[in-house]
Gaussian input, Z-matrix of N, CA and C with variables (Angstrom, degrees):
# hf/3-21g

backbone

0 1
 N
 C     1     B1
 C     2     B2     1     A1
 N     3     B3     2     A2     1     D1
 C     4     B4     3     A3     2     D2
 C     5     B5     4     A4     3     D3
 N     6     B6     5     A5     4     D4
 C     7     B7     6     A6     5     D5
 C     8     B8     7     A7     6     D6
 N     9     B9     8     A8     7     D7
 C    10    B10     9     A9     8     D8
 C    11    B11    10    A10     9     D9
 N    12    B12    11    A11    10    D10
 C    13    B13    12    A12    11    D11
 C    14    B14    13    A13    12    D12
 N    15    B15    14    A14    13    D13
 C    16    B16    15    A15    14    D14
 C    17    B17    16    A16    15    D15
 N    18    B18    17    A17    16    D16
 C    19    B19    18    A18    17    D17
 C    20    B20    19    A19    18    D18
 N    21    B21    20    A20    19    D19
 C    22    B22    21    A21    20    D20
 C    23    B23    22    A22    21    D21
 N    24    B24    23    A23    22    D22
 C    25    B25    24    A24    23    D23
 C    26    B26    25    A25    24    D24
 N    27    B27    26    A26    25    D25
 C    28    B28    27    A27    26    D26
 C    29    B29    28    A28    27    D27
 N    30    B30    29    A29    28    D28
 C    31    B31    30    A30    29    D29
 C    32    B32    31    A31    30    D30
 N    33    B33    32    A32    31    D31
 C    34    B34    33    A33    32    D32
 C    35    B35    34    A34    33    D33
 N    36    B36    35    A35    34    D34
 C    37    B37    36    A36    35    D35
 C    38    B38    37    A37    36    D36
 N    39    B39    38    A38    37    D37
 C    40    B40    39    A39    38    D38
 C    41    B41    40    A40    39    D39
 N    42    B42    41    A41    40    D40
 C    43    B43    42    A42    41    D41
 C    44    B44    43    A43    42    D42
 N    45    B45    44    A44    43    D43
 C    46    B46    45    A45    44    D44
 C    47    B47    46    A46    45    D45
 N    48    B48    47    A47    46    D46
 C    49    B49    48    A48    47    D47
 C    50    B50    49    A49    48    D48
 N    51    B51    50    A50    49    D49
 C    52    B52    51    A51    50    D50
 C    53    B53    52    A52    51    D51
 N    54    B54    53    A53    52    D52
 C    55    B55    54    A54    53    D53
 C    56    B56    55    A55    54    D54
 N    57    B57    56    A56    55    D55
 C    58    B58    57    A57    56    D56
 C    59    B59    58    A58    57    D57
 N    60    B60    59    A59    58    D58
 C    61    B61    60    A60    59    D59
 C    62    B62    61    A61    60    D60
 N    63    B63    62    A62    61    D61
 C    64    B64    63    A63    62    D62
 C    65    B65    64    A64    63    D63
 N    66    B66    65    A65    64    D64
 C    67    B67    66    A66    65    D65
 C    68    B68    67    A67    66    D66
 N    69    B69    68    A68    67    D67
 C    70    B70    69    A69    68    D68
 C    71    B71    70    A70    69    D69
 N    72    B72    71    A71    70    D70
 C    73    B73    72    A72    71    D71
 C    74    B74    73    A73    72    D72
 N    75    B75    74    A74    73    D73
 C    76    B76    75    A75    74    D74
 C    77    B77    76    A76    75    D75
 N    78    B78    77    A77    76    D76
 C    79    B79    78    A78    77    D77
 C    80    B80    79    A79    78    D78
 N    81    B81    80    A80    79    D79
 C    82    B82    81    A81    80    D80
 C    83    B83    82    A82    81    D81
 N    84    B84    83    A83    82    D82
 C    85    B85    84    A84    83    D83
 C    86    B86    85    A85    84    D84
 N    87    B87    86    A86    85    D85
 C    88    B88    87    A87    86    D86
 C    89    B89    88    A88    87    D87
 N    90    B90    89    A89    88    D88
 C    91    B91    90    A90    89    D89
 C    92    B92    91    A91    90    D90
 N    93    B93    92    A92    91    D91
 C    94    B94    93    A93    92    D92
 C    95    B95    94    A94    93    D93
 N    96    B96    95    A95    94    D94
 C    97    B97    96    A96    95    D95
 C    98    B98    97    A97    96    D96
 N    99    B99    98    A98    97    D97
 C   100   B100    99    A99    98    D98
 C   101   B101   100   A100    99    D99
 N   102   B102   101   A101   100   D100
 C   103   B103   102   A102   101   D101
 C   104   B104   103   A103   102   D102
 N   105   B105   104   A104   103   D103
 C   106   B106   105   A105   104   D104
 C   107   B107   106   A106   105   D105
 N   108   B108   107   A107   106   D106
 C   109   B109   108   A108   107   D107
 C   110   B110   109   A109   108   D108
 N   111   B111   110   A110   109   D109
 C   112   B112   111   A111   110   D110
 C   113   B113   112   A112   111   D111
 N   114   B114   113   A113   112   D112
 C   115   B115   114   A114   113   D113
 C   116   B116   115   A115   114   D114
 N   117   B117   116   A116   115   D115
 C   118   B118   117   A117   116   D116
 C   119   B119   118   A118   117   D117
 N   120   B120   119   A119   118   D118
 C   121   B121   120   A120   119   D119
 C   122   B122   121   A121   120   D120
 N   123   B123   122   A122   121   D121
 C   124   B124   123   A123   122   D122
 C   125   B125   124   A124   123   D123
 N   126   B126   125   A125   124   D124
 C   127   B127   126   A126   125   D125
 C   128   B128   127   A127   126   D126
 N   129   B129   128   A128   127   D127
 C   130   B130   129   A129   128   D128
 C   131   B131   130   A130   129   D129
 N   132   B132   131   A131   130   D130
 C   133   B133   132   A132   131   D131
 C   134   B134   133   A133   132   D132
 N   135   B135   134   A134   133   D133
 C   136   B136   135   A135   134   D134
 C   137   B137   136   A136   135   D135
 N   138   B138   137   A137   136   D136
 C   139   B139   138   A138   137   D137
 C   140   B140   139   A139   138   D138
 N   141   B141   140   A140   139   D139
 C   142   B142   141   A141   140   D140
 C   143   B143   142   A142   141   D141
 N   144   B144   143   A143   142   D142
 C   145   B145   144   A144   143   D143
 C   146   B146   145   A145   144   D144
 N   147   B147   146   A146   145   D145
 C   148   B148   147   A147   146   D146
 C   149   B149   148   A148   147   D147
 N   150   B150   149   A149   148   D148
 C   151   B151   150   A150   149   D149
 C   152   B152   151   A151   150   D150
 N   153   B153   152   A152   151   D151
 C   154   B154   153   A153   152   D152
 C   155   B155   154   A154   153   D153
 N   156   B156   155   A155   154   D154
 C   157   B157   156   A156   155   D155
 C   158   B158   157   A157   156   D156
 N   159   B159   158   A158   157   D157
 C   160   B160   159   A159   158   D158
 C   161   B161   160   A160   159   D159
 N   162   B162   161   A161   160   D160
 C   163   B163   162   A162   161   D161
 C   164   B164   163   A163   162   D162
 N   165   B165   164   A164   163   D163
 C   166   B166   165   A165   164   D164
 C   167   B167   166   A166   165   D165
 N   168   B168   167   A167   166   D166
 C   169   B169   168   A168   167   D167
 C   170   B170   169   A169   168   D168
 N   171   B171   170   A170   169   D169
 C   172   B172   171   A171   170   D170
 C   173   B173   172   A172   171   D171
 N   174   B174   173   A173   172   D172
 C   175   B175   174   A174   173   D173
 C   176   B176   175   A175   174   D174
 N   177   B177   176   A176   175   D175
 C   178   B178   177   A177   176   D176
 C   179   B179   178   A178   177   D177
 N   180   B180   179   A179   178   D178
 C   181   B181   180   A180   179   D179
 C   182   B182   181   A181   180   D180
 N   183   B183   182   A182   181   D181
 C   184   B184   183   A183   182   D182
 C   185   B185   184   A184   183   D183
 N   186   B186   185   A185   184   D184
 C   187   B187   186   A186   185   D185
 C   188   B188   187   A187   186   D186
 N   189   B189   188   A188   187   D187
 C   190   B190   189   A189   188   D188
 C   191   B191   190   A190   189   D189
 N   192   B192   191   A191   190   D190
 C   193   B193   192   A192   191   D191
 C   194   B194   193   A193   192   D192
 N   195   B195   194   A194   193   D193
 C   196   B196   195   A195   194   D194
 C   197   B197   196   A196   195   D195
 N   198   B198   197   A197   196   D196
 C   199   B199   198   A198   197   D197
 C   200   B200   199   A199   198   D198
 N   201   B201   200   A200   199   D199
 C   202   B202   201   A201   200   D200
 C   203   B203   202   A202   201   D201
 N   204   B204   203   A203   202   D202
 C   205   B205   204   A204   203   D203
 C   206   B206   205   A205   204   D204
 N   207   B207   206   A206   205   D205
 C   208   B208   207   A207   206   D206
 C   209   B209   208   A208   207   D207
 N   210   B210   209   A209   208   D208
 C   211   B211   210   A210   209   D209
 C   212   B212   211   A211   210   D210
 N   213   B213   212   A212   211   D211
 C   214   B214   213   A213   212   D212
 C   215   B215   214   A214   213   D213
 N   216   B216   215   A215   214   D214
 C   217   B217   216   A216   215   D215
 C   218   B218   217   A217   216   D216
 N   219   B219   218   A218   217   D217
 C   220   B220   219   A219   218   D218
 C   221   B221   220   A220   219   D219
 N   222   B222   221   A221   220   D220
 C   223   B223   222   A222   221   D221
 C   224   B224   223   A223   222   D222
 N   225   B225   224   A224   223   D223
 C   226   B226   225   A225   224   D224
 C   227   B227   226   A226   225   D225
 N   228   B228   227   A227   226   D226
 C   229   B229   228   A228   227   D227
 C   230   B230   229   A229   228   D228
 N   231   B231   230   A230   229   D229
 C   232   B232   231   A231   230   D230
 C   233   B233   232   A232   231   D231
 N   234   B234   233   A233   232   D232
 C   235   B235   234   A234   233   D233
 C   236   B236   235   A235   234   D234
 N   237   B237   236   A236   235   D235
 C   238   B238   237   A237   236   D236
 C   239   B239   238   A238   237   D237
 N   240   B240   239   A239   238   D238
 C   241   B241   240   A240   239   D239
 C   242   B242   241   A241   240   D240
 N   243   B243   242   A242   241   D241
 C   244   B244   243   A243   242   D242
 C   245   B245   244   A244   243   D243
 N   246   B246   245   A245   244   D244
 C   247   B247   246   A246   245   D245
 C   248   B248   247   A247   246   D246
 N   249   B249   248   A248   247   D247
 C   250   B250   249   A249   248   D248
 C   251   B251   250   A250   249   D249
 N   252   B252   251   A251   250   D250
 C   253   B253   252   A252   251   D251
 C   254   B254   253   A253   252   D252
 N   255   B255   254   A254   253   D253
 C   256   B256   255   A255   254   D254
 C   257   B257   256   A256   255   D255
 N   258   B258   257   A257   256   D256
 C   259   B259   258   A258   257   D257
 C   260   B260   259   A259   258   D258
 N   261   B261   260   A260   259   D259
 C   262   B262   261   A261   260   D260
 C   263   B263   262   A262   261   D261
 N   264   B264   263   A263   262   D262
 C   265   B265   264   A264   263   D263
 C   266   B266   265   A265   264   D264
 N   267   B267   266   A266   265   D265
 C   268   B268   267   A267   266   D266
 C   269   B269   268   A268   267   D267

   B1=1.4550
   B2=1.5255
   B3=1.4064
   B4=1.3736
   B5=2.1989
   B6=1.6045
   B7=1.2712
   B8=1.4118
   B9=1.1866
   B10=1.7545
   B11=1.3316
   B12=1.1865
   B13=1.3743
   B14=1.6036
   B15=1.4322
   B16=1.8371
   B17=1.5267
   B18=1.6674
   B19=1.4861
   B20=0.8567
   B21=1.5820
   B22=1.7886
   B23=1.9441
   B24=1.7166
   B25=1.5535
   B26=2.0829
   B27=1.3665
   B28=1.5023
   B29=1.7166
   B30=0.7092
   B31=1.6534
   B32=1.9583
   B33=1.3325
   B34=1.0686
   B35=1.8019
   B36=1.4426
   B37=1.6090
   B38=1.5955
   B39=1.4485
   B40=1.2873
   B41=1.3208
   B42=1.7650
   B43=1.4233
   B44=1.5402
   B45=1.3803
   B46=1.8064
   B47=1.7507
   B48=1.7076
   B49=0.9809
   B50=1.6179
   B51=1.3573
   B52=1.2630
   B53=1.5489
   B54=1.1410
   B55=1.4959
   B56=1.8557
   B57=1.8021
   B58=1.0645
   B59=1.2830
   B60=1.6748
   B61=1.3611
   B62=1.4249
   B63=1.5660
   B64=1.7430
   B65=1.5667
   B66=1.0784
   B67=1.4128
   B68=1.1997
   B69=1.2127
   B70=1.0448
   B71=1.3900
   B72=1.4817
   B73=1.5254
   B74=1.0668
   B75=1.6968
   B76=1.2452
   B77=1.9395
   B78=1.6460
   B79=1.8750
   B80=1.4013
   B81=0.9918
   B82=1.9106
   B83=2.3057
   B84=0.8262
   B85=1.6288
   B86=1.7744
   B87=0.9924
   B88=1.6955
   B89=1.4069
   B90=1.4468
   B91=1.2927
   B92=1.5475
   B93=1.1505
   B94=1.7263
   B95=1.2801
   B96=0.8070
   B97=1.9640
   B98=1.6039
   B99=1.1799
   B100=0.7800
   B101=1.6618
   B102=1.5784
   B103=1.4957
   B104=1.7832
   B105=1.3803
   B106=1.6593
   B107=1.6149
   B108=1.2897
   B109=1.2452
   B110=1.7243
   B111=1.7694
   B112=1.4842
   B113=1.6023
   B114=1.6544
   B115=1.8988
   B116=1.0840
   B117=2.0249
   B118=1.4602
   B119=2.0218
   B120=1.7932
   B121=1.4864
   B122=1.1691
   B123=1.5373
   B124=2.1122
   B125=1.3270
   B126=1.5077
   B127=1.6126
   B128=1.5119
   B129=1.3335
   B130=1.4077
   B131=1.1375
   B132=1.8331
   B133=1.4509
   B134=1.4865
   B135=1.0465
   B136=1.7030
   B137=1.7271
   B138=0.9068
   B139=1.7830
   B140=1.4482
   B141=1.1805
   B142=1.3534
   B143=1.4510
   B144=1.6212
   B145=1.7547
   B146=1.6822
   B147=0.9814
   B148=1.3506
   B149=1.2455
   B150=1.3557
   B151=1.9330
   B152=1.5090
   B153=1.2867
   B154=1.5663
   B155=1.4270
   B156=1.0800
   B157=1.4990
   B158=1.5729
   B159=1.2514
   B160=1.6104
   B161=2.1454
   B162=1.3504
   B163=1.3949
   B164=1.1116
   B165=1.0153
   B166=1.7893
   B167=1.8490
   B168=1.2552
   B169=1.6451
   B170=1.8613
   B171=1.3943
   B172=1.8672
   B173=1.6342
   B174=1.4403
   B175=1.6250
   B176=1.3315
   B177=1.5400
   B178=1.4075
   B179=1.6850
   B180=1.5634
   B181=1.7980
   B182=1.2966
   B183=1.2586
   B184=1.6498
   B185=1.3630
   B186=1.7023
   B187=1.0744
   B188=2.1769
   B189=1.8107
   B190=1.4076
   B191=1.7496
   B192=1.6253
   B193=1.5530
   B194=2.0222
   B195=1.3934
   B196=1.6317
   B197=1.9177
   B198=0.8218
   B199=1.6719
   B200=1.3857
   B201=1.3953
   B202=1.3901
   B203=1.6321
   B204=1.3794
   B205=0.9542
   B206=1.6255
   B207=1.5606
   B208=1.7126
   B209=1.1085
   B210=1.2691
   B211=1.2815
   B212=1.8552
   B213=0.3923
   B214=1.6869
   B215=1.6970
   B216=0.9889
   B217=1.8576
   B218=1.7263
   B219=1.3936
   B220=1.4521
   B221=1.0738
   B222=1.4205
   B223=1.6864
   B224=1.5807
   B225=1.2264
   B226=1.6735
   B227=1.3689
   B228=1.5873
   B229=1.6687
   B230=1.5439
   B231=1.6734
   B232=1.2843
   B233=1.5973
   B234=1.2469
   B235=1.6369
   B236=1.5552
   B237=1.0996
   B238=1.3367
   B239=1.8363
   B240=1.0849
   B241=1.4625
   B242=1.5224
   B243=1.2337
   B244=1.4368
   B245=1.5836
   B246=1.4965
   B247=1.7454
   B248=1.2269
   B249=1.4984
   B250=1.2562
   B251=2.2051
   B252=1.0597
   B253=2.0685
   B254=1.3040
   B255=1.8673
   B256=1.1163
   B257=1.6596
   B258=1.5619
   B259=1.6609
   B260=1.0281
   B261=1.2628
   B262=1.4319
   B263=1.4759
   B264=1.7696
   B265=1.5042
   B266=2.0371
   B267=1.4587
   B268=1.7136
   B269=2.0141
   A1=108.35
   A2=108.41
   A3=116.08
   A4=92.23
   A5=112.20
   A6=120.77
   A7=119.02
   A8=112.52
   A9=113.99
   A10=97.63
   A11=116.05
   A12=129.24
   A13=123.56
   A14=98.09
   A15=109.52
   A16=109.40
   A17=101.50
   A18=137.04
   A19=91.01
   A20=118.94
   A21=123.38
   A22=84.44
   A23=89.42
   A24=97.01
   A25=84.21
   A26=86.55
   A27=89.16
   A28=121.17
   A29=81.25
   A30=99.72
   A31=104.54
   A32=116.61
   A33=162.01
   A34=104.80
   A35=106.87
   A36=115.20
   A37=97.15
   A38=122.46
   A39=128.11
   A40=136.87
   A41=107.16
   A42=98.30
   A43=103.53
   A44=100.06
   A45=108.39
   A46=109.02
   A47=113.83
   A48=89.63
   A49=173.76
   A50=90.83
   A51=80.89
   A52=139.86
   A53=98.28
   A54=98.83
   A55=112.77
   A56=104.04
   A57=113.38
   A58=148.12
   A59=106.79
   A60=115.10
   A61=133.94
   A62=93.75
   A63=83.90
   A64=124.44
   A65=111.50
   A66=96.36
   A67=157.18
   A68=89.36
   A69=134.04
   A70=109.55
   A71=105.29
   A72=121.05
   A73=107.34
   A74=136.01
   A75=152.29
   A76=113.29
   A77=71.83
   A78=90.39
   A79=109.93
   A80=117.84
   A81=128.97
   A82=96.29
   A83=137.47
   A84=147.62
   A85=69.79
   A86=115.67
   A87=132.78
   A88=96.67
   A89=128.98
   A90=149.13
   A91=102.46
   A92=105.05
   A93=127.34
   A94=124.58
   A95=96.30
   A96=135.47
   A97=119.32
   A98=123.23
   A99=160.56
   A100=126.75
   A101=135.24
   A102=89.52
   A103=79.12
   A104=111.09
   A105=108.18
   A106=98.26
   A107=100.61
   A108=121.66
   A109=110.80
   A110=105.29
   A111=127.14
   A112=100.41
   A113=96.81
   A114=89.29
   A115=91.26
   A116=95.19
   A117=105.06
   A118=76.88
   A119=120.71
   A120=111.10
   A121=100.34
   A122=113.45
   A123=108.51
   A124=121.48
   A125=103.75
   A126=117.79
   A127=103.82
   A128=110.12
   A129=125.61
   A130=117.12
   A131=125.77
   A132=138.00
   A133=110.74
   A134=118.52
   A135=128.41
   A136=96.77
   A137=131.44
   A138=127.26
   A139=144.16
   A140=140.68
   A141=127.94
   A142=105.97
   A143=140.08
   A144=142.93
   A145=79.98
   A146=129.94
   A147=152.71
   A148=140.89
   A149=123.82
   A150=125.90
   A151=93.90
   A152=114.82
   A153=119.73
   A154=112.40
   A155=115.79
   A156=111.55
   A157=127.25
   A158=127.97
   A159=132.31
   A160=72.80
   A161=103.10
   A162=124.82
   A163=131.40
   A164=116.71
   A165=118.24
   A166=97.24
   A167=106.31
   A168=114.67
   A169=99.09
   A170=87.06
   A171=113.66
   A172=98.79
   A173=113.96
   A174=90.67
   A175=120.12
   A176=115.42
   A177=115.60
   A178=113.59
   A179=103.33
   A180=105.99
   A181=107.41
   A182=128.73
   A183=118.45
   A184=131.17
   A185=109.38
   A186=135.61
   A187=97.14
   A188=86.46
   A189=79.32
   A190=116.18
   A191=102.94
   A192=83.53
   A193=99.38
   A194=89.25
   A195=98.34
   A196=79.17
   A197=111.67
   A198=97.87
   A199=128.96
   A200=117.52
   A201=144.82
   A202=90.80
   A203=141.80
   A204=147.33
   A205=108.83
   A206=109.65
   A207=101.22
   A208=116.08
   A209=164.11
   A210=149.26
   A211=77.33
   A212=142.20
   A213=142.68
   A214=103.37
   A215=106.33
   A216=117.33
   A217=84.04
   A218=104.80
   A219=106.62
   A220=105.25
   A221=141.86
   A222=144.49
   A223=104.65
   A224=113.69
   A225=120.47
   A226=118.22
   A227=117.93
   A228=124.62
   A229=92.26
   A230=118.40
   A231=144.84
   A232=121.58
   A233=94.06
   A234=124.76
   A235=127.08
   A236=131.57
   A237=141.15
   A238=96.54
   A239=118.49
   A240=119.37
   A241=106.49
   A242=116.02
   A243=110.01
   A244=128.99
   A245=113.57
   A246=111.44
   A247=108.25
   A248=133.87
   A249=128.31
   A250=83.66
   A251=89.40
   A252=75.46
   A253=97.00
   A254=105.91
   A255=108.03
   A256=146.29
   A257=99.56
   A258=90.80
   A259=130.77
   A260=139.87
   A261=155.40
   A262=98.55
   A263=120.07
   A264=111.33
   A265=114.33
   A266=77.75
   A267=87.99
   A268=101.67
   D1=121.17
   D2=-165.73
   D3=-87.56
   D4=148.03
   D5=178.07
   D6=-109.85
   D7=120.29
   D8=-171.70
   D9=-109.49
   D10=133.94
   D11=167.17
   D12=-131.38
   D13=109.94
   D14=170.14
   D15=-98.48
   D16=133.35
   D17=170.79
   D18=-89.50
   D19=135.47
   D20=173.64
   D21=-143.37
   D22=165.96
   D23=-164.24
   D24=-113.99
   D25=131.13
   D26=178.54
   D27=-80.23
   D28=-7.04
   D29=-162.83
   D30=-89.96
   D31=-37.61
   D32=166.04
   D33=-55.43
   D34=-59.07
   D35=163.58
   D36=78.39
   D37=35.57
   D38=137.26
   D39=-93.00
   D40=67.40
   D41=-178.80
   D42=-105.24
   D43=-14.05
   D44=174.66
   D45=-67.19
   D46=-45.64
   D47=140.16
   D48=-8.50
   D49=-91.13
   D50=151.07
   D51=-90.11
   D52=17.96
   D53=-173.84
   D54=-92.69
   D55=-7.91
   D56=153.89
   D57=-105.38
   D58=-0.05
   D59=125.99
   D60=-39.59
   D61=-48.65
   D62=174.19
   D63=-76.05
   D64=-28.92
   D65=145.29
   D66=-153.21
   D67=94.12
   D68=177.54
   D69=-101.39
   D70=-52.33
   D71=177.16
   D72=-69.02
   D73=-35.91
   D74=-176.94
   D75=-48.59
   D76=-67.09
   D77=169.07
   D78=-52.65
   D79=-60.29
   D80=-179.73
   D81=-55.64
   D82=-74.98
   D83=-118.92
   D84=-103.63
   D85=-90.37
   D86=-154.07
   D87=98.23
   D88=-125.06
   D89=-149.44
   D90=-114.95
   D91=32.80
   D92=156.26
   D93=-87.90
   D94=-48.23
   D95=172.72
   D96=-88.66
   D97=153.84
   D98=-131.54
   D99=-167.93
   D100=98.88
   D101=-156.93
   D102=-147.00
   D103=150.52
   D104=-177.45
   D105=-156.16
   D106=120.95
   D107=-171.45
   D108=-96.31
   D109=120.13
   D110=-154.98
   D111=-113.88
   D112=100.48
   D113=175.06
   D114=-97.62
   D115=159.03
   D116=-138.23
   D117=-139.67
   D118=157.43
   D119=171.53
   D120=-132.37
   D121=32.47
   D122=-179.41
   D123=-82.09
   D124=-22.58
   D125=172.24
   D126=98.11
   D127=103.01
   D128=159.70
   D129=110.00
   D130=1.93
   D131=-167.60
   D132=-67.76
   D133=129.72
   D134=176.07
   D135=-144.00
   D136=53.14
   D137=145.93
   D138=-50.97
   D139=118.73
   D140=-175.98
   D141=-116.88
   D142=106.40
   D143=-158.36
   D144=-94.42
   D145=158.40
   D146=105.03
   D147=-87.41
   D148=76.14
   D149=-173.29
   D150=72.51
   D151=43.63
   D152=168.11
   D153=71.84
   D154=12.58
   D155=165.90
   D156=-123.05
   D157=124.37
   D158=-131.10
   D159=-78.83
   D160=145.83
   D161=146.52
   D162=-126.74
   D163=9.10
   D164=166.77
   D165=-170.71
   D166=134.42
   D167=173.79
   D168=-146.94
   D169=126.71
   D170=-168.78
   D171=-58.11
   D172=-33.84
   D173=178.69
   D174=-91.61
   D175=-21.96
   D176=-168.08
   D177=-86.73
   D178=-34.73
   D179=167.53
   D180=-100.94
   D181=27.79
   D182=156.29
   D183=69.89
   D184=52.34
   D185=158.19
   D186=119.25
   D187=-136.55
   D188=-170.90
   D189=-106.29
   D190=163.12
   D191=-161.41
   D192=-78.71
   D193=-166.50
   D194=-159.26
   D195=-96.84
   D196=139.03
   D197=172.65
   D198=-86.66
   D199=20.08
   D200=167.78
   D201=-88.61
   D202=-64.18
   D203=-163.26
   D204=-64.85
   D205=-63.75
   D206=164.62
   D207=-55.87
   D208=-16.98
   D209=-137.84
   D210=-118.99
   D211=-16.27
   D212=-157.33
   D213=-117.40
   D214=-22.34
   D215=-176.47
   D216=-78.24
   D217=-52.32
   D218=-156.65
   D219=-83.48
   D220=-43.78
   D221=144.82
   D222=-10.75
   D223=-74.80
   D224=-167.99
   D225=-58.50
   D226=-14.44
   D227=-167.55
   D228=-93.07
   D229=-66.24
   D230=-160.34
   D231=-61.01
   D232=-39.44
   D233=-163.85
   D234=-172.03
   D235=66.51
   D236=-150.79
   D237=-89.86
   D238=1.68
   D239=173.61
   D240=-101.00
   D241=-23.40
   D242=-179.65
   D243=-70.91
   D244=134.18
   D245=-177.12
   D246=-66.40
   D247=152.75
   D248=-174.39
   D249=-110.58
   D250=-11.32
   D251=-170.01
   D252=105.27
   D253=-163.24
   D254=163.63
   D255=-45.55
   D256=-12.78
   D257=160.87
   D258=-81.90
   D259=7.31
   D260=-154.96
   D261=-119.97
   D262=-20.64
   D263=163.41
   D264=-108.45
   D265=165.68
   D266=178.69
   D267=62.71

């Protein structure tokens, strides 16, 4: 079971946010995943870890990801054989 972890900035008032990332990923992974949501008070944090390694961070790739795009970061690490469905076309 692979572990995803989102940093959210409290202050910021994205925990709804991310809290639909998680599932989002939830719906997508099931019991693949793993997912624990990290409020954060540094000002401006949006992180997404995968097995400890950052795959998406809100300041350095330029805001938030598209969740077609994470779900596919995390597809390709976890399970790169698996269909995502319709996000995998167009």
């Amino acid at each position: 079971m692979a572990h995803l972890e989102i940093t959210y900035c409290i202050g910021c008032n994205w925990l709804l946010r991310a809290g639909w990332y998680a599932q989002e990923c939830l719906s997508t992974f099931g019991t693949a995943i793993r997912v624990t949501l990290v409020p954060d008070d540094s000002g401006g944090v949006f992180r997404i870890a995968l097995e400890g390694e950052r795959i998406w961070d809100r300041k350095d790739d330029g805001g938030f990801p598209e969740i077609r795009a994470l779900k596919q970061r995390i597809r390709d690490r976890i399970d790169p054989d698996r269909g995502l469905g319709h996000l995998d076309r167009g």
